[in-house]
N, C-alpha and C positions, 0 to 999 in steps of 0.2 A: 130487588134481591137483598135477604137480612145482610148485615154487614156478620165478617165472622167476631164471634165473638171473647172467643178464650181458645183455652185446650180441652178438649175434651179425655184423654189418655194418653200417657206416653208409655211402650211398649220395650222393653229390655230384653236379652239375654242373658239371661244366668248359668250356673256350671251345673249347680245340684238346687232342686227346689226346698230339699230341708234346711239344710244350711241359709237358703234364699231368705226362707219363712221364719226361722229364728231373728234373722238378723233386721229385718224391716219389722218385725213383731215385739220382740226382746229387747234391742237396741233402740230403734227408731221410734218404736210405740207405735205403730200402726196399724190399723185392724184390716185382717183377711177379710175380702166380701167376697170373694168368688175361687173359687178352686175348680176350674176345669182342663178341658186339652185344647190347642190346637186345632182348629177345624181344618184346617191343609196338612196339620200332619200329627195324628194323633199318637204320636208315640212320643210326643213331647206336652208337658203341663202348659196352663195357660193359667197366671195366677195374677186376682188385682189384690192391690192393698188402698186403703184411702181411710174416710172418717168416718166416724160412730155411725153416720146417718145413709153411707153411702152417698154422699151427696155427686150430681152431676158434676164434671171437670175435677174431678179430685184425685184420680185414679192413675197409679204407677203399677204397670205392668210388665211380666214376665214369660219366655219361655226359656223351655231346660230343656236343648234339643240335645237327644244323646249324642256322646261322643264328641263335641266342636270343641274346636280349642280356643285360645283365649285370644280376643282380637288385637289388631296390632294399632297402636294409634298411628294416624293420620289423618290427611286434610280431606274435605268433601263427607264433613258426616257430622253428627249431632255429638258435641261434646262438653255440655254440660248439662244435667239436669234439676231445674230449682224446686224445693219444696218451701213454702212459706210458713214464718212463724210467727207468732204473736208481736215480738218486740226487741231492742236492741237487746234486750235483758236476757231474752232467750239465749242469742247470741253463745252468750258467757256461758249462761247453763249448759247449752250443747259443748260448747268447750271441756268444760271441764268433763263433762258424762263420755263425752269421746276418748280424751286422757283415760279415764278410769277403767275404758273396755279398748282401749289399745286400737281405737280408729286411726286411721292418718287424716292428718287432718292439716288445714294451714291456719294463717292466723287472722281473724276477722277485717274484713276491707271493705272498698268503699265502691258504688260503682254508678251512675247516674244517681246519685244521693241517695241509696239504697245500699244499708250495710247486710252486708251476707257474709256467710261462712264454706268455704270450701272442703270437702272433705270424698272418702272415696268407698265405697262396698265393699263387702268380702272379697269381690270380682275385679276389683278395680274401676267400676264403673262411676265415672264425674259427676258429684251433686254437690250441691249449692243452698243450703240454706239462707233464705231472705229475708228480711226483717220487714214486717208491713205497720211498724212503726209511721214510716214514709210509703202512700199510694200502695197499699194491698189489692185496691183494685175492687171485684166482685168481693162481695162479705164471706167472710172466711167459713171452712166445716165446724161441725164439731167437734173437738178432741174425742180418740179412743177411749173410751171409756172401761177397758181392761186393760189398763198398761199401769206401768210404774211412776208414767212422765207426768208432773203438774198440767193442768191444763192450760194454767197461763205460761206456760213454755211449750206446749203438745205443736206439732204438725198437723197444721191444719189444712192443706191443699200445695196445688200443684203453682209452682211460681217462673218466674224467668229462664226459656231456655236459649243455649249458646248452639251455634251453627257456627263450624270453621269449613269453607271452601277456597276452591282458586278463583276463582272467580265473584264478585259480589253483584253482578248485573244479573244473570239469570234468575236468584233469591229475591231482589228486590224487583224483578217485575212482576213476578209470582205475587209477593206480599201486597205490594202497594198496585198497581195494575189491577190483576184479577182477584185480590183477598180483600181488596179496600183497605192495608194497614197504612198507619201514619208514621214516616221515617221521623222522628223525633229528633237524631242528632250523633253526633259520635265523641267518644271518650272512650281513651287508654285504647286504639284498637278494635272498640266493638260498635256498630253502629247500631240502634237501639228501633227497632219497630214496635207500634202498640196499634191494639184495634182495640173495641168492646169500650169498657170503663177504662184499658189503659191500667197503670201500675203494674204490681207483680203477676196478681193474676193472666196476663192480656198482652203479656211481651216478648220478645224476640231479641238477643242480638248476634249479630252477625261480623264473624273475625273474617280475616283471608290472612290463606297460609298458601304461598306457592313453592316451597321449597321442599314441603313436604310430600312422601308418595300416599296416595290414595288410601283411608284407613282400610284395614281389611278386619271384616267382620267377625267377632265372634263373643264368649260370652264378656263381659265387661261394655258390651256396648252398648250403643242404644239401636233398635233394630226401626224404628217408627217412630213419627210424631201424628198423632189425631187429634181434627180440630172441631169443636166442639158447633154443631148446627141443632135445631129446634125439632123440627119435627120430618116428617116423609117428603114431605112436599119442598121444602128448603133442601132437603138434599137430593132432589128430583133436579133445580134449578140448578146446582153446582155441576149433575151429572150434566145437564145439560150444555152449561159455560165451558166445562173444562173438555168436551167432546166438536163444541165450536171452536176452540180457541187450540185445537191441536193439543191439547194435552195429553203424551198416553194414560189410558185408566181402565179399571175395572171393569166399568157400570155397577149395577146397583148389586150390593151384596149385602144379603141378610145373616145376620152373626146373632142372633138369638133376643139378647141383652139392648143390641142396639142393630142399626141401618148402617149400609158404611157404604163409602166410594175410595177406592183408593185411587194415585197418582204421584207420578214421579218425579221431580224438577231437578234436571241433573239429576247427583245421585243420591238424593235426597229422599226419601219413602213419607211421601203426605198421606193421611189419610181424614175424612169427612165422616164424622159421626152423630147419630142423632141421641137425643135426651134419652128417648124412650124404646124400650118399655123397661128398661133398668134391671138393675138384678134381682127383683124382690117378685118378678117376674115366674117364678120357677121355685123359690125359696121365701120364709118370711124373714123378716129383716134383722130379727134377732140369734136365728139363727143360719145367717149368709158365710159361707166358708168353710162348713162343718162334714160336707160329706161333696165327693164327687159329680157333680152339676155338669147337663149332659143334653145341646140342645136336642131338639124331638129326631131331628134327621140323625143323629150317633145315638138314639136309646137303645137300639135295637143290636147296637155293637157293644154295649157296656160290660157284657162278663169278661170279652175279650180283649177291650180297653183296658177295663181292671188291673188285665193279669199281667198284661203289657207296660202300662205304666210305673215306674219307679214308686212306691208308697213312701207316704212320709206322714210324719208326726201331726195334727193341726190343732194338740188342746192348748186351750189359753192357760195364759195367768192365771193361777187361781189366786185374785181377787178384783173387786170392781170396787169403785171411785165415790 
C-alpha cells in the first residue's frame, strides 16, 4: 500500500461566500478553481481556492451553510491551517500587507526550524503561513497569476496543519499505525508527524488540550482534513484497511473532481482523496471558477440550485502578471 503522501484539501466553514471570495482572492491572492455546491447539501457553496495551475494538494476549501453560527473554540478539532510561502522574506511581506488590510495577525515565530506566521480570516479561522525557506517538502504551485502579490512572496500551497485533542494516542495510531507517518519529535507543545517528502508540505502537529470543552462547530472552523491518494485503486486499498481495521467510514464516494473515502478518528473528520480527474474535468483551466460547476447527478437541478443559492461576485483583478 502507497504510503500517504500529503494533503490533498482542507475544507472550511465560512459565514458568507463573497466576503469568503474577496478575502482569499484580494487579500491572500488566491485563485478561485472551482465554484460549486455541496453535494449533501445544496443550499450551501462548495468553493476551492489554490494556484495558477490548479495543482493537486494545494486546495483550501469552503462551505457557507445558511444560517450557522460562528464556532466556538475548543479541543478535539483542527486548529490550525498552513499555507506555505516562498521564504523568510515573505514572512515580513505578509506582515506588513496584513497591517495595511487590518488582518490580525501575530508576530513571526519559530517552530521545528520552520518560521511561520500566524494570522486569522474574516471568520476567525486559524492560518499559518510557513516559510519553505527550510523543508517545503513537494515542490511548491505556481503563484496566482491575477493577483497583486509578487510571486516570490505569492502562496503557493497547503503547508503544516495543527490538531489539538484530549487525547494524543488515538491521533498517533491513526497516523503512524495505519497512515505510515513518522513521529518526528516534539517542541513547545506540538508533537510533529511527517509522511511523503516530509517538510511543510507533508506534516502534522498534534497539541493536547484537556481542560478544554469540545470545539463546537461552525463557520471559522475547519470542517475536514483530506489526504491526498494517487489514483482509484489506492483508494480502493485504504477503503479496504480502514473497513478491516474497524474504522467507521463511508465507502467509496464519487464527488466528481475527485474519489473520496471518508473516516472518523475521534472527533476528527479524515477524508482520502484521489489526483484525478481534477477540475479541468468539466471546465478548462483558464477559465476554472467563472460560473457555477455542477457534477452530472445535480445538472438536472441547476435552475433551481441557481435560484436557491446566495450569488456572489467572481470577477478577477483586472490585471495579470
Amino acid at each position: 500500500m502507497k504510503t500517504i503522501s500529503g494533503w490533498h484539501h482542507i475544507t472550511n466553514i465560512a459565514s458568507d461566500a463573497q466576503k469568503n471570495y474577496e478575502f482569499y482572492t484580494e487579500v491572500l491572492g488566491m485563485r478561485l478553481l472551482k465554484k460549486t455546491v455541496n453535494q449533501d447539501d445544496i443550499s450551501a457553496y462548495h468553493t476551492f481556492f489554490g494556484d495558477e495551475e490548479a495543482s493537486a494538494g494545494n486546495d483550501l476549501t469552503f462551505f457557507d451553510f445558511p444560517g450557522i453560527s460562528k464556532a466556538v473554540r475548543g479541543t478535539n478539532a483542527v486548529t490550525s491551517v498552513g499555507l506555505r510561502v516562498p521564504s523568510d522574506a515573505a514572512l515580513e511581506y505578509w506582515m506588513q500587507r496584513f497591517d495595511e488590510k487590518g488582518v490580525k495577525h501575530d508576530a513571526i515565530d519559530e517552530l521545528f526550524g520552520v518560521k511561520g506566521l500566524r494570522f486569522e480570516d474574516i471568520d476567525g479561522l486559524r492560518l499559518r503561513l510557513v516559510s519553505d525557506q527550510t523543508g517545503g517538502g513537494f515542490p511548491a504551485g505556481k503563484p496566482n497569476q491575477w493577483s497583486d502579490v509578487p510571486n516570490e512572496f505569492a502562496i503557493v500551497g497547503l503547508g503544516t496543519i495543527e490538531i489539538t485533542v484530549r487525547h494524543i494516542d488515538t491521533q498517533e495510531q491513526f497516523l503512524v499505525d495505519a497512515l505510515g507517518f513518522t513521529k518526528v519529535g516534539i517542541e513547545d507543545g506540538a508533537t510533529r508527524f511527517e509522511t511523503g517528502p516530509g517538510g511543510n508540505s507533508s506534516s502534522i502537529h498534534v497539541r493536547v488540550d484537556q481542560s478544554s470543552a469540545d470545539e463546537y462547530q461552525g463557520y471559522g472552523a475547519v470542517h475536514h482534513i483530506a489526504l491526498r491518494v494517487e489514483t482509484t485503486e489506492d483508494l480502493k486499498e485504504r477503503i479496504d484497511q480502514m473497513t478491516r481495521n474497524m474504522y467507521p467510514n463511508s465507502g467509496f464516494v464519487n464527488r466528481h473532481y475527485f474519489e473520496s473515502l471518508y473516516t472518523r478518528v475521534g472527533r476528527i473528520l479524515y477524508e482520502f482523496a484521489t489526483d484525478t480527474p481534477g477540475f479541468t474535468v468539466d471546465e478548462p483551466i483558464e477559465a476554472l471558477g467563472e460560473k457555477l460547476s455542477l457534477p452530472p447527478f445535480l445538472e438536472p437541478q441547476r435552475e433551481r440550485i441557481e435560484a436557491e443559492v446566495r450569488p456572489f461576485d467572481t470577477k478577477r483583478i483586472n490585471y495579470r502578471k
